[in-house]
PDB file of N, CA, C, O and CB in Angstrom:
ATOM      1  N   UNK A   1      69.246 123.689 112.828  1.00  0.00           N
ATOM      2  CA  UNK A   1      69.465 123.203 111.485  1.00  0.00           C
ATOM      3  C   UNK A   1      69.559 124.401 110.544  1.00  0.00           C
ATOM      4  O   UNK A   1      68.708 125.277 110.694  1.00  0.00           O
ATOM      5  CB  UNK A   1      68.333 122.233 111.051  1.00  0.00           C
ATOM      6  N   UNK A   2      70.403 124.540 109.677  1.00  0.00           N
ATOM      7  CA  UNK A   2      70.540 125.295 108.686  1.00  0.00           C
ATOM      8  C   UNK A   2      69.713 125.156 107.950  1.00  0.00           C
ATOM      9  O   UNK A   2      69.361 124.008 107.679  1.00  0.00           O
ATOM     10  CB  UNK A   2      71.471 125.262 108.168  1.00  0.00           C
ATOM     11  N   UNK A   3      68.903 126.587 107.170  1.00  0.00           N
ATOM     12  CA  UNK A   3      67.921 126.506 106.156  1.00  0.00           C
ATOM     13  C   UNK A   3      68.420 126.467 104.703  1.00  0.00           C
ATOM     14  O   UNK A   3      68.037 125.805 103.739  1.00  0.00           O
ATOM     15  CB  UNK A   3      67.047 127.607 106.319  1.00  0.00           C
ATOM     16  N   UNK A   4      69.772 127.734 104.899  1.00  0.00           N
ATOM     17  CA  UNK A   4      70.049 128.116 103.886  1.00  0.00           C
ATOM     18  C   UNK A   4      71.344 126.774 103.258  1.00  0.00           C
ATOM     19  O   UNK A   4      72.394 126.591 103.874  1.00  0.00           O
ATOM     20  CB  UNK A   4      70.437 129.720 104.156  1.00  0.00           C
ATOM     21  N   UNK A   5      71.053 126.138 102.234  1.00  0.00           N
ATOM     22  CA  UNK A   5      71.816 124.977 101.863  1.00  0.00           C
ATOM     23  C   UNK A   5      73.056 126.209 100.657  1.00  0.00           C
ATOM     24  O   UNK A   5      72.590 126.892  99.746  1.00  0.00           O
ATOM     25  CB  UNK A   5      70.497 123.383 100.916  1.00  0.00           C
ATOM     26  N   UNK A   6      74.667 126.169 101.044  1.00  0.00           N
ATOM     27  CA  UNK A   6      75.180 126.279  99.780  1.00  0.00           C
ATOM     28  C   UNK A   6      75.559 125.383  99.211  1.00  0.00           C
ATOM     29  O   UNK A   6      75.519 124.226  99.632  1.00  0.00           O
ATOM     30  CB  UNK A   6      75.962 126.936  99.662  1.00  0.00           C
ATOM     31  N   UNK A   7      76.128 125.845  97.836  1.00  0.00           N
ATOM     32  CA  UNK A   7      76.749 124.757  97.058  1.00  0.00           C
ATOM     33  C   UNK A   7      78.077 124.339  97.569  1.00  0.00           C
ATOM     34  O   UNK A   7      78.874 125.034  98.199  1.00  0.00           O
ATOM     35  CB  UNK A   7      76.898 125.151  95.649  1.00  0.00           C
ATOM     36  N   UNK A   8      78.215 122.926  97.155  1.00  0.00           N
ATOM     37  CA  UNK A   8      78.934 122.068  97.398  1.00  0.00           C
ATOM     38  C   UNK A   8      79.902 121.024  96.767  1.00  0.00           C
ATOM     39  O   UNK A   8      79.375 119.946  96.492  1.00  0.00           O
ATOM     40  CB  UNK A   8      78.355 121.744  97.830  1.00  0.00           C
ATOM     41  N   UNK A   9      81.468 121.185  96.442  1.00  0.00           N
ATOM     42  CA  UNK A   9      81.889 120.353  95.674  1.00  0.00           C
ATOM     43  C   UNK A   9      82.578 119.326  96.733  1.00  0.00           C
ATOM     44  O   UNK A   9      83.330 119.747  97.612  1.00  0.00           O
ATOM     45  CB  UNK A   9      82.727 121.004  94.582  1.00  0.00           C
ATOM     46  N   UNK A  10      82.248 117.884  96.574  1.00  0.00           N
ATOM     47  CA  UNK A  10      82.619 117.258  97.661  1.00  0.00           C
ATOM     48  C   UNK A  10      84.166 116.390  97.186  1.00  0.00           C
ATOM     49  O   UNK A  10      84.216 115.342  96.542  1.00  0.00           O
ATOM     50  CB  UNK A  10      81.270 116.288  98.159  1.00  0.00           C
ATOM     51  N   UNK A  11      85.502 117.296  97.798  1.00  0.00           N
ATOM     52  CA  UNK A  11      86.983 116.989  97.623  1.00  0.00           C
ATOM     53  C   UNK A  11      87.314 115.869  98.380  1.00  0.00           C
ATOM     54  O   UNK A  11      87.869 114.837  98.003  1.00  0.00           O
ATOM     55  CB  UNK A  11      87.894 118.106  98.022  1.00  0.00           C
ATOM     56  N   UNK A  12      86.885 116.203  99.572  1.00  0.00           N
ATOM     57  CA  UNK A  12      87.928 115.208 100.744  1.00  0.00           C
ATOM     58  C   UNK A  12      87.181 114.230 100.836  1.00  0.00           C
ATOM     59  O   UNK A  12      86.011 114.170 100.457  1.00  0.00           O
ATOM     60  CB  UNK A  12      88.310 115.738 102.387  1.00  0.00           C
ATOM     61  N   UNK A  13      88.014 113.134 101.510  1.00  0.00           N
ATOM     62  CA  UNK A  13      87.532 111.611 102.089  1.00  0.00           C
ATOM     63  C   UNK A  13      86.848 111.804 103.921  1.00  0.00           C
ATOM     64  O   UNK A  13      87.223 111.529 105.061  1.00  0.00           O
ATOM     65  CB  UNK A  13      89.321 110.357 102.089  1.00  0.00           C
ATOM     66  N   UNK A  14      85.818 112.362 103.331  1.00  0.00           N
ATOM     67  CA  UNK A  14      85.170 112.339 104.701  1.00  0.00           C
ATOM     68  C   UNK A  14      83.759 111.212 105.034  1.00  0.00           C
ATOM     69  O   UNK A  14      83.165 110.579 104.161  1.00  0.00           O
ATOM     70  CB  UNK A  14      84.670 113.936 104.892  1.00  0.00           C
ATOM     71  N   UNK A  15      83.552 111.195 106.033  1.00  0.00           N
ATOM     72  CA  UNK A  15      84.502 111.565 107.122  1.00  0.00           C
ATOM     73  C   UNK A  15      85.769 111.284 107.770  1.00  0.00           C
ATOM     74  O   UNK A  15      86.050 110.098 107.940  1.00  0.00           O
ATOM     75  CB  UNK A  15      84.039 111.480 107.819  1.00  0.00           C
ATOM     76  N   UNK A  16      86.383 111.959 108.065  1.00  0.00           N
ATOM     77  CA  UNK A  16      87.692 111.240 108.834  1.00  0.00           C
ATOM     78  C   UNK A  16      87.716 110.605 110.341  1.00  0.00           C
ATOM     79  O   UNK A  16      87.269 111.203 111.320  1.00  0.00           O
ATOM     80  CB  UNK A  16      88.770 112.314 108.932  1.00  0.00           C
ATOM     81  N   UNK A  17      88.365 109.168 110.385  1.00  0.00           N
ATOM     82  CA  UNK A  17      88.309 108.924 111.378  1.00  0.00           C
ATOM     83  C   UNK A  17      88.400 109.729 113.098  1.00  0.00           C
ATOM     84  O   UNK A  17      89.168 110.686 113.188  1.00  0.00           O
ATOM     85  CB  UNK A  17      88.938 108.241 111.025  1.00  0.00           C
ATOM     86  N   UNK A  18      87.716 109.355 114.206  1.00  0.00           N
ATOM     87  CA  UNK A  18      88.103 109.527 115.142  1.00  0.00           C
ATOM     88  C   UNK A  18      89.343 108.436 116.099  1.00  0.00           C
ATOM     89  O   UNK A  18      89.067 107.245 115.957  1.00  0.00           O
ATOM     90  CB  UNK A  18      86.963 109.755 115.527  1.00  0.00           C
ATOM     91  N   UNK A  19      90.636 108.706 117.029  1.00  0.00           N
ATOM     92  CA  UNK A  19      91.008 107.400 116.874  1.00  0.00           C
ATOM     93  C   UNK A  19      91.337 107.903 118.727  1.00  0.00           C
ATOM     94  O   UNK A  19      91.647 109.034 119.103  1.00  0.00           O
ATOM     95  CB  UNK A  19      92.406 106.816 115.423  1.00  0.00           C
ATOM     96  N   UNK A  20      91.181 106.903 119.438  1.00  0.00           N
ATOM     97  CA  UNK A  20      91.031 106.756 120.942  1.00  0.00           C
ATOM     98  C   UNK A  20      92.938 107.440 121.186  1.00  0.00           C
ATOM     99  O   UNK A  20      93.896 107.510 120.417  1.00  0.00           O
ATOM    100  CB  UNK A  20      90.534 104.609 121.562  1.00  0.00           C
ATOM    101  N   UNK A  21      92.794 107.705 122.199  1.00  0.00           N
ATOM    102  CA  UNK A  21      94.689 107.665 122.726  1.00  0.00           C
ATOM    103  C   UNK A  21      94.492 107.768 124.361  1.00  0.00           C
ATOM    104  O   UNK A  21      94.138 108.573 125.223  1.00  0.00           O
ATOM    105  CB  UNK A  21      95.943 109.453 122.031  1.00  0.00           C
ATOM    106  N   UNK A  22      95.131 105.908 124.153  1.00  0.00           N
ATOM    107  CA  UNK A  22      95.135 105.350 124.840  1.00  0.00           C
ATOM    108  C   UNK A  22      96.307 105.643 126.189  1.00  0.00           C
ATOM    109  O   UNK A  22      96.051 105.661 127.393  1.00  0.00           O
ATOM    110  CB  UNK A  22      95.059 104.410 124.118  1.00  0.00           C
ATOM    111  N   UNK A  23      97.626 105.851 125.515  1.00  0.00           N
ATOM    112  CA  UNK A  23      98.277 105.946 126.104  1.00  0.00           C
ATOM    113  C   UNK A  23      98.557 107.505 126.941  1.00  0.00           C
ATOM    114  O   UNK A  23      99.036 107.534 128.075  1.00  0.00           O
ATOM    115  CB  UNK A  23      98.984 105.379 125.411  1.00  0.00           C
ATOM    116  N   UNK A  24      98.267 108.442 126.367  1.00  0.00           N
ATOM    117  CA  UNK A  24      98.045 109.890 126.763  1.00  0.00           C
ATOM    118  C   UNK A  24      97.218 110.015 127.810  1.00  0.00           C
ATOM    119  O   UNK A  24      97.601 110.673 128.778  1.00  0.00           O
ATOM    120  CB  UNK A  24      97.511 110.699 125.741  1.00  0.00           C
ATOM    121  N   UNK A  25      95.859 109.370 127.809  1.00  0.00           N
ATOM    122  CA  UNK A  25      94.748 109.001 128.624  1.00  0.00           C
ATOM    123  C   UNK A  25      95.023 108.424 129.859  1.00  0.00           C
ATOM    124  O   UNK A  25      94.251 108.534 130.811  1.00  0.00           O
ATOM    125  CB  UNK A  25      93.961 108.173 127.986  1.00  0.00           C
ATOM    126  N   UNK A  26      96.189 107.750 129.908  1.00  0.00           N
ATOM    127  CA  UNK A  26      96.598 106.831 130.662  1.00  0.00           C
ATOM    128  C   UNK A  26      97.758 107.704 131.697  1.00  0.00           C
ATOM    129  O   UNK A  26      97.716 107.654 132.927  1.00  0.00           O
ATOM    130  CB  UNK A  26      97.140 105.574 129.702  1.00  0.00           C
ATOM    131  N   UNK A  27      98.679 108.419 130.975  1.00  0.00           N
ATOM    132  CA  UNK A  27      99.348 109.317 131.434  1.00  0.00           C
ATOM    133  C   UNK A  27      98.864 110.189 132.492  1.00  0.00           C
ATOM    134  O   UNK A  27      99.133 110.083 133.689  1.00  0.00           O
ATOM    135  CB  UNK A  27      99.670 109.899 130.529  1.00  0.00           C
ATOM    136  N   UNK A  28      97.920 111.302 131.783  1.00  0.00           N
ATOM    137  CA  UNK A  28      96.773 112.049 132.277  1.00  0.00           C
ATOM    138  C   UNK A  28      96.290 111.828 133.623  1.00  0.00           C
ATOM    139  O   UNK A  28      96.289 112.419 134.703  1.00  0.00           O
ATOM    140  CB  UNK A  28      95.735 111.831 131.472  1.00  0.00           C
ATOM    141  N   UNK A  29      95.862 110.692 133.101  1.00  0.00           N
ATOM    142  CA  UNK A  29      94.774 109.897 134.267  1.00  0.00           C
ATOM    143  C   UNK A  29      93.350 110.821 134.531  1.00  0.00           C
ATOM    144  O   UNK A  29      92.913 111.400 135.527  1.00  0.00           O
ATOM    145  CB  UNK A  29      95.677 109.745 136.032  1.00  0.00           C
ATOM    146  N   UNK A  30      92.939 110.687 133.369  1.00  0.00           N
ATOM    147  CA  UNK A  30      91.622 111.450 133.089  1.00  0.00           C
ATOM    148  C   UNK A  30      90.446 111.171 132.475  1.00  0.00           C
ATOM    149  O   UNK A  30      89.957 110.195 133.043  1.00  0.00           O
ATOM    150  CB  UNK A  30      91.829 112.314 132.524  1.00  0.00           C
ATOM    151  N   UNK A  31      89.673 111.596 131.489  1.00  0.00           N
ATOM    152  CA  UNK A  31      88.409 111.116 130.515  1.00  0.00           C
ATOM    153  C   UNK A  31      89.235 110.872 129.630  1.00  0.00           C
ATOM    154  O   UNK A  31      90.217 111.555 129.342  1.00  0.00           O
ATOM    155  CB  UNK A  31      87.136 112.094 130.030  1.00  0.00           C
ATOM    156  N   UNK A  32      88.760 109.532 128.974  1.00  0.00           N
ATOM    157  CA  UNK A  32      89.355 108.838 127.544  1.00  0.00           C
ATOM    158  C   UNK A  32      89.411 110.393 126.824  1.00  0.00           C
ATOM    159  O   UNK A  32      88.545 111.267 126.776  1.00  0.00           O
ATOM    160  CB  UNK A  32      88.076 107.399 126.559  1.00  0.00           C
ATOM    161  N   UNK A  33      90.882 110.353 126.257  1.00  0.00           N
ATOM    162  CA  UNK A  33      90.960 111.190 124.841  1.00  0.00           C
ATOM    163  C   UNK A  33      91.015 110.581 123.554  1.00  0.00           C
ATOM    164  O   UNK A  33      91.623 109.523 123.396  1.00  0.00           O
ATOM    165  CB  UNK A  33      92.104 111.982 124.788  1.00  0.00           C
ATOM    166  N   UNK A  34      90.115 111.477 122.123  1.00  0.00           N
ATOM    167  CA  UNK A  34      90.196 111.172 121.063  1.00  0.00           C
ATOM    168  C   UNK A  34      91.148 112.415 120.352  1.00  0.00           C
ATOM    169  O   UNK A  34      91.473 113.494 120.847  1.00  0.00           O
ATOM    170  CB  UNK A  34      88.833 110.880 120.616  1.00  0.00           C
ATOM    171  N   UNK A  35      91.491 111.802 118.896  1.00  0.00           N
ATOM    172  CA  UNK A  35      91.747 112.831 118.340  1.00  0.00           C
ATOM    173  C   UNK A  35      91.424 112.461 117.091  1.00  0.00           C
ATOM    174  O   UNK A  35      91.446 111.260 116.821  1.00  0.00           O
ATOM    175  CB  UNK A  35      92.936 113.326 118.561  1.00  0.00           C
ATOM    176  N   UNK A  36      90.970 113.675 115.835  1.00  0.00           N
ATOM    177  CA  UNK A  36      90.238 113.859 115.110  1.00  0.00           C
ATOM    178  C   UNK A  36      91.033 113.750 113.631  1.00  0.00           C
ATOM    179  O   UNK A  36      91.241 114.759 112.958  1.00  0.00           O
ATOM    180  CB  UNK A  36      89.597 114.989 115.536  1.00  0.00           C
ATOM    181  N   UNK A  37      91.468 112.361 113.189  1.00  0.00           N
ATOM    182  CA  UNK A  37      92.285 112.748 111.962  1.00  0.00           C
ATOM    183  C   UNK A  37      91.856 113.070 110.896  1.00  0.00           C
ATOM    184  O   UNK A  37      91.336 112.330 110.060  1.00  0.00           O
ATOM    185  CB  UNK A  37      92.991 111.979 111.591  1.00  0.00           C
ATOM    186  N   UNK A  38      92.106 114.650 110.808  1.00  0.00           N
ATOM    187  CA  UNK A  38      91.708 115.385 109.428  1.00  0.00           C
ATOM    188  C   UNK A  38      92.716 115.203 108.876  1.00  0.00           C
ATOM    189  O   UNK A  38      92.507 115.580 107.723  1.00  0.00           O
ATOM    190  CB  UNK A  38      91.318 116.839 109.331  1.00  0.00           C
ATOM    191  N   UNK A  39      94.479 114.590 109.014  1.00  0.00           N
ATOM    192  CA  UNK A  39      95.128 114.462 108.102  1.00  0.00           C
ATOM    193  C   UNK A  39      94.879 113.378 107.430  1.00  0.00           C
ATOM    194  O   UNK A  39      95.910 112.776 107.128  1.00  0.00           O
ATOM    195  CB  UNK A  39      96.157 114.589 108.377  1.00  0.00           C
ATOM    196  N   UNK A  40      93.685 112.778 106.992  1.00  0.00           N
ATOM    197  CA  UNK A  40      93.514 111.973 106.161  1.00  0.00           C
ATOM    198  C   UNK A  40      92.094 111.705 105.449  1.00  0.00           C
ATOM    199  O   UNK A  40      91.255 110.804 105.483  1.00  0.00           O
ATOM    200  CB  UNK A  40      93.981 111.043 106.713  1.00  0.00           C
ATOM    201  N   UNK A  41      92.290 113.308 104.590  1.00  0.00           N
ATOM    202  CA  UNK A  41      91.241 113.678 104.212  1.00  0.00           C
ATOM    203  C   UNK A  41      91.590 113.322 102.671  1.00  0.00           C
ATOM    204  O   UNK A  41      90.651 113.524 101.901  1.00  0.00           O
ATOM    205  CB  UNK A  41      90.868 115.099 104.689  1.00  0.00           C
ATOM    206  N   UNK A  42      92.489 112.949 102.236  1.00  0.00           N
ATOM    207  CA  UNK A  42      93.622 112.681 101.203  1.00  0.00           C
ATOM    208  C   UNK A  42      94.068 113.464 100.378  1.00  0.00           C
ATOM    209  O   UNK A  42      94.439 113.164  99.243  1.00  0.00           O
ATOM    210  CB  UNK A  42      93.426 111.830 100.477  1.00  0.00           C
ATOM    211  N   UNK A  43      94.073 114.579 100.890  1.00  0.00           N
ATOM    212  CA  UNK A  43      94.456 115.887 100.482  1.00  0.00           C
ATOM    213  C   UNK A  43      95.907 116.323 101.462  1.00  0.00           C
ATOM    214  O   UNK A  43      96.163 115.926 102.598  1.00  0.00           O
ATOM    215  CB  UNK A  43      93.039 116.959 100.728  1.00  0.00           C
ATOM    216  N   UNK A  44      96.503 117.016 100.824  1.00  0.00           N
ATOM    217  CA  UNK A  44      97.848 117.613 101.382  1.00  0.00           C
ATOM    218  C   UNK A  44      97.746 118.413 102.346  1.00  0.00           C
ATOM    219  O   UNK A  44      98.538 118.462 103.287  1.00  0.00           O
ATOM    220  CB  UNK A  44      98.593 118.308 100.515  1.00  0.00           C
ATOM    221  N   UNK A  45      96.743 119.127 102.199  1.00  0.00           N
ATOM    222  CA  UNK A  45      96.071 120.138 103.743  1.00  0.00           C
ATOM    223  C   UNK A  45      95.201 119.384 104.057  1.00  0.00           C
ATOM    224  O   UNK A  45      94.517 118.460 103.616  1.00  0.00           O
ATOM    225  CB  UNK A  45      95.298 121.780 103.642  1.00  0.00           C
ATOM    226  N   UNK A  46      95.482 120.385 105.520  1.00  0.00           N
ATOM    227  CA  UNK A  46      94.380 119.598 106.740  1.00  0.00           C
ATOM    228  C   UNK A  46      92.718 119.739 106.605  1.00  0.00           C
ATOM    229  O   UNK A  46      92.052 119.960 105.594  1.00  0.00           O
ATOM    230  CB  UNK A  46      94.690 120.343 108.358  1.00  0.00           C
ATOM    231  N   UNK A  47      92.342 119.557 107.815  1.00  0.00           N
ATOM    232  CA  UNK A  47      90.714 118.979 106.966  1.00  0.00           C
ATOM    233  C   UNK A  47      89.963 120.949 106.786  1.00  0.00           C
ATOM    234  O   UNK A  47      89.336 121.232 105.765  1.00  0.00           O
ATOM    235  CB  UNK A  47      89.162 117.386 108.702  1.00  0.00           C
ATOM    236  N   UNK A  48      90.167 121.926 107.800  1.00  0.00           N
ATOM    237  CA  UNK A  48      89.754 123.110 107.330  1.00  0.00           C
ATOM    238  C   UNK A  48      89.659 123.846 106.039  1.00  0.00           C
ATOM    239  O   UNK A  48      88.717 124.294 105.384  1.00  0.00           O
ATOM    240  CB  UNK A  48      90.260 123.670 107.873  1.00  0.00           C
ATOM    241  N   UNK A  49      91.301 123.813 105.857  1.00  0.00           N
ATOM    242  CA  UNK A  49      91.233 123.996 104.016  1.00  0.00           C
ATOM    243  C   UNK A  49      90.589 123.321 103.213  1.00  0.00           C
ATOM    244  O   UNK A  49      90.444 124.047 102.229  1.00  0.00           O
ATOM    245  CB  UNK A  49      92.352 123.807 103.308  1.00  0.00           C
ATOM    246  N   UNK A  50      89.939 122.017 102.968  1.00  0.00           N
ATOM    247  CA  UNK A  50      89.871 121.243 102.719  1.00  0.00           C
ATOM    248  C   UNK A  50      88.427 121.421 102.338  1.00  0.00           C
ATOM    249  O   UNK A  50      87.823 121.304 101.271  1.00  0.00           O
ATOM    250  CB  UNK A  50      90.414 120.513 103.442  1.00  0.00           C
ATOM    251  N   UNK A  51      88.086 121.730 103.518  1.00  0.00           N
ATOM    252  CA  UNK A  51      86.230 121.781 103.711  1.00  0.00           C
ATOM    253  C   UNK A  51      85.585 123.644 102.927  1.00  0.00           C
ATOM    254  O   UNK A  51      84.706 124.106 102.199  1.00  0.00           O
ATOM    255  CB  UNK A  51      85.757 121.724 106.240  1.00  0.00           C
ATOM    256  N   UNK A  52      86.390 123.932 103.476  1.00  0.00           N
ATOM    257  CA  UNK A  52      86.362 125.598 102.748  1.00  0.00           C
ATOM    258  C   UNK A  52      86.392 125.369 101.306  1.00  0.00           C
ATOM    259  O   UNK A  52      85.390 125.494 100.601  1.00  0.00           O
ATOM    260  CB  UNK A  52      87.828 126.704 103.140  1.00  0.00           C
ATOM    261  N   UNK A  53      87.719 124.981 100.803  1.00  0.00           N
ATOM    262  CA  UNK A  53      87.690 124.376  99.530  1.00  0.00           C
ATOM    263  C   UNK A  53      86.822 124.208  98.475  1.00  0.00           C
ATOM    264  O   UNK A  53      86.640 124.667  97.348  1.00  0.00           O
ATOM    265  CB  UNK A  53      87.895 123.498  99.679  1.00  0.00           C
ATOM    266  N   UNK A  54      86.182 123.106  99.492  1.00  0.00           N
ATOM    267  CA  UNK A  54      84.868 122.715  98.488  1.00  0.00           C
ATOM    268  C   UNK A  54      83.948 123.888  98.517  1.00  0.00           C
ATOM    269  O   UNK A  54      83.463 123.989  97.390  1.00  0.00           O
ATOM    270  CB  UNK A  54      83.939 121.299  99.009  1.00  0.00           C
ATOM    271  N   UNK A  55      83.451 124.904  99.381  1.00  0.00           N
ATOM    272  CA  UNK A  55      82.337 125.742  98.974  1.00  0.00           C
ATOM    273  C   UNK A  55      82.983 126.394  98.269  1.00  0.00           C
ATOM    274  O   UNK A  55      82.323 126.807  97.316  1.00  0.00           O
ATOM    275  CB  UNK A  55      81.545 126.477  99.863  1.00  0.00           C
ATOM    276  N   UNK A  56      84.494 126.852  98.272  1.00  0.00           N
ATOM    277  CA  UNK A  56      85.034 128.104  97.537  1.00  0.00           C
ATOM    278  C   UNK A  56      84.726 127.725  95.833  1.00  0.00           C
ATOM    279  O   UNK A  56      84.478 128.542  94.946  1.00  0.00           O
ATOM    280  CB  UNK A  56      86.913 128.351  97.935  1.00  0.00           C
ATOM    281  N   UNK A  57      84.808 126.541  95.732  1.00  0.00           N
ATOM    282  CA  UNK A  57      85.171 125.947  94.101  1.00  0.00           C
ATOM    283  C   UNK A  57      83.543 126.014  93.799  1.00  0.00           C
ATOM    284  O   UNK A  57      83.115 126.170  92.656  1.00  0.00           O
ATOM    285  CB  UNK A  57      86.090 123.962  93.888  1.00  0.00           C
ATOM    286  N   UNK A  58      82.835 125.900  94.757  1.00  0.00           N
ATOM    287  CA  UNK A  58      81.085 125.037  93.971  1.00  0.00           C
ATOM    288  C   UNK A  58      81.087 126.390  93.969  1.00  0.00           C
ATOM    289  O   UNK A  58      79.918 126.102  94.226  1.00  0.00           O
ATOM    290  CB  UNK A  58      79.469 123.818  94.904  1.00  0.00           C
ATOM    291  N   UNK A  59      81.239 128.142  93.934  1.00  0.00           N
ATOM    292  CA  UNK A  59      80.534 128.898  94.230  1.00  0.00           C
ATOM    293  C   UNK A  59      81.487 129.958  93.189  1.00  0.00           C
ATOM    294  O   UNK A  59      81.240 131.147  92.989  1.00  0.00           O
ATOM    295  CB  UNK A  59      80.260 129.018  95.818  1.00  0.00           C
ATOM    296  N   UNK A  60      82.671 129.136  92.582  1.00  0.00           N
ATOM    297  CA  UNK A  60      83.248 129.672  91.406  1.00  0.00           C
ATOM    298  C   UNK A  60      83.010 129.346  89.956  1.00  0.00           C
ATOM    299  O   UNK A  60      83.632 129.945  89.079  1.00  0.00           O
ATOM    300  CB  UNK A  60      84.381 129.501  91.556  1.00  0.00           C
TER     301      UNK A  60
END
């Protein structure tokens, strides 16, 4: 656990869903795959910029 808390401006719509793929999985023929939609953080960039973002702004 982190001690040190920074500041925080909270931008994006998080969390963002996780969503199964079904059909890839199926292809494969392997362990269920997910994938992680950070494009719908409701921001124009993906969820990294996004999350950076917010400490860059709370710490300006």
């Amino acid at each position: 656990m982190l001690t040190d808390r920074r500041p925080r401006i909270f931008i994006a719509h998080l969390p963002t869903p996780l969503e199964p793929l079904p059909r890839l999985t199926a292809q494969l023929g392997g362990p269920q795959l997910w994938v992680k939609r950070d494009d719908q953080t409701g921001l124009a960039t993906g969820g990294n910029k996004t999350r950076k973002l917010e400490f860059l702004v709370a710490e300006a």
